[in-house]
N, C-alpha and C positions, 0 to 999 in steps of 0.2 A: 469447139476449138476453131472450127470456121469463121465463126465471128470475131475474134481475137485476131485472126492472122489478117481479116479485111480490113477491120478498124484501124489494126495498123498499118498498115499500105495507106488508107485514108487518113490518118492522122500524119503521114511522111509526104503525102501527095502535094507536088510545088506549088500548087494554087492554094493550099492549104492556109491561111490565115491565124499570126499567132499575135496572141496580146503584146504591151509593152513588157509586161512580168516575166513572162514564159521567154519571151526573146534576151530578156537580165537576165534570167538563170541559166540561160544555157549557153552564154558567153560569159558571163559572168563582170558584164558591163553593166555601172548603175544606170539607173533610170535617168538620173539626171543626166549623164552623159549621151546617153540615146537622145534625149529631147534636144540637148544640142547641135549632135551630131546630123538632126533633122533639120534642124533651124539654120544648118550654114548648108544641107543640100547634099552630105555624105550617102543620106541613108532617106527614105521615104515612107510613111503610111498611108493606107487608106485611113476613114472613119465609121464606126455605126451608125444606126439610128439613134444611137444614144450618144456622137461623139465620142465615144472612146478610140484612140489607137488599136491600129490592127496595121503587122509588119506580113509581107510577102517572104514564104520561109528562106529565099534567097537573100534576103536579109542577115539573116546569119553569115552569111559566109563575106557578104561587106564590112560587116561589125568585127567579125574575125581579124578579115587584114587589115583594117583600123587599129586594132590593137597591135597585132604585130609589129605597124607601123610606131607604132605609138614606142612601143619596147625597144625598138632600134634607134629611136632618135630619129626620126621622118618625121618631118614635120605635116601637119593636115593637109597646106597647102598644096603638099608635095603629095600626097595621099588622096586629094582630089583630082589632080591632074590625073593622076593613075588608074583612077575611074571614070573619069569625065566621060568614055567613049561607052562602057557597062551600063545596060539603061535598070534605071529603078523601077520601071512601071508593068516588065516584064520579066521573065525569067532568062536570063543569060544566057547564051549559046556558048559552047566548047569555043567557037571562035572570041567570042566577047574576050571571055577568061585570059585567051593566047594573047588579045591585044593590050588589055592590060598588066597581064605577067611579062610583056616586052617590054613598057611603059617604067615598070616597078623595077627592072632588070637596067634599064639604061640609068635612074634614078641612083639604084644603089651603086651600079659603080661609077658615078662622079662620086657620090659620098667617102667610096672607098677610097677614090683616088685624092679628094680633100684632106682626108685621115690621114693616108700614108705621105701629102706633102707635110700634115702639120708634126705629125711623126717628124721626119724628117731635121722639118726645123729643129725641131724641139730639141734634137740628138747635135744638130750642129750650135746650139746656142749653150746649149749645155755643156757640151764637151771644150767649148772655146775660149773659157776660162777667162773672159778678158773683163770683167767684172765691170768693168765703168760702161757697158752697153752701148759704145761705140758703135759696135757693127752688129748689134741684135737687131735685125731686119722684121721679127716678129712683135715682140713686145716693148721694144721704144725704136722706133723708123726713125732715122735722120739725129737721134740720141736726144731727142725731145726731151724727155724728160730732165737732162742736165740742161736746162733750162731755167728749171726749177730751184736745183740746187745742188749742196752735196749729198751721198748717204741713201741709201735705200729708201728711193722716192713712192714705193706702189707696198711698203712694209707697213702696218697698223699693226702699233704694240696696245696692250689691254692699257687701258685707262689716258688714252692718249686720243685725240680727235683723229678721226678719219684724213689724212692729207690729199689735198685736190690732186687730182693727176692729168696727164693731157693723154687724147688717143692715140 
């Protein structure tokens, strides 16, 4: 049972090296996506003597809130910011983490605060019935779109060409 209880201590140990496979299946991120998550600088391997991928088990937990990210609608760019300071080529210090969870905490709330103006709008364009888009400060600025013409200029009925619209 001795053996069992080291192996696993050594199997968890942060220097511990895991393939690309093992690091899939236990985020349950494809492969492909690991490989690009590499290729723009999210995430980092070493190599073997044979060339294969080998991720630092702290790797997981970047791939982690990559996803996260990902589920919330963060975009990468904004998810590399967030790590920019977390280095890849070590294991992460409790401070590392703090500074990028202050990173990821100022992020999301401009996001929030984007949501709740577009809420916002959305409830005063909505609610203000004025139909010709006049004062829709969102979705036709300046009433641009009466430009165009009359009649629900941003409407596509089935079997009718797409109509141009301006931004």
């Amino acid at each position: 049972m001795a053996d069992r209880t080291s192996r696993t201590a050594d199997e968890r140990a942060p220097e511990q090296l895991l393939s690309i496979g093992e690091v899939s299946r236990r985020t349950g991120v494809a492969v492909s996506a690991l490989h690009y998550y590499e290729r723009i600088g999210l995430i980092a391997s070493t190599r073997t003597s044979g060339n294969q991928r080998r991720y630092r088990r702290h790797m997981i937990r970047r791939v982690t809130l990559i996803t996260v990210g990902k589920r919330l609608g963060v975009p990468l760019s904004d998810v590399q910011d967030a790590l920019r300071t977390v280095p890849l080529d070590s294991t992460p210090s409790h401070d590392d983490w703090q500074r990028a969870s202050r990173q990821w905490k100022s992020v999301l709330e401009q996001r929030r605060r984007a949501i709740e103006q577009l809420e916002h709008e959305l409830t005063g364009c909505i609610g203000c019935g004025c139909l010709s888009m006049k004062s829709c400060l969102l979705l036709n600025p300046q009433d641009s779109l009466g430009d165009d013409g009359a009649g629900a200029r941003r409407l596509d009925l089935p079997g009718e060409a797409p109509q141009a619209t301006s931004p």
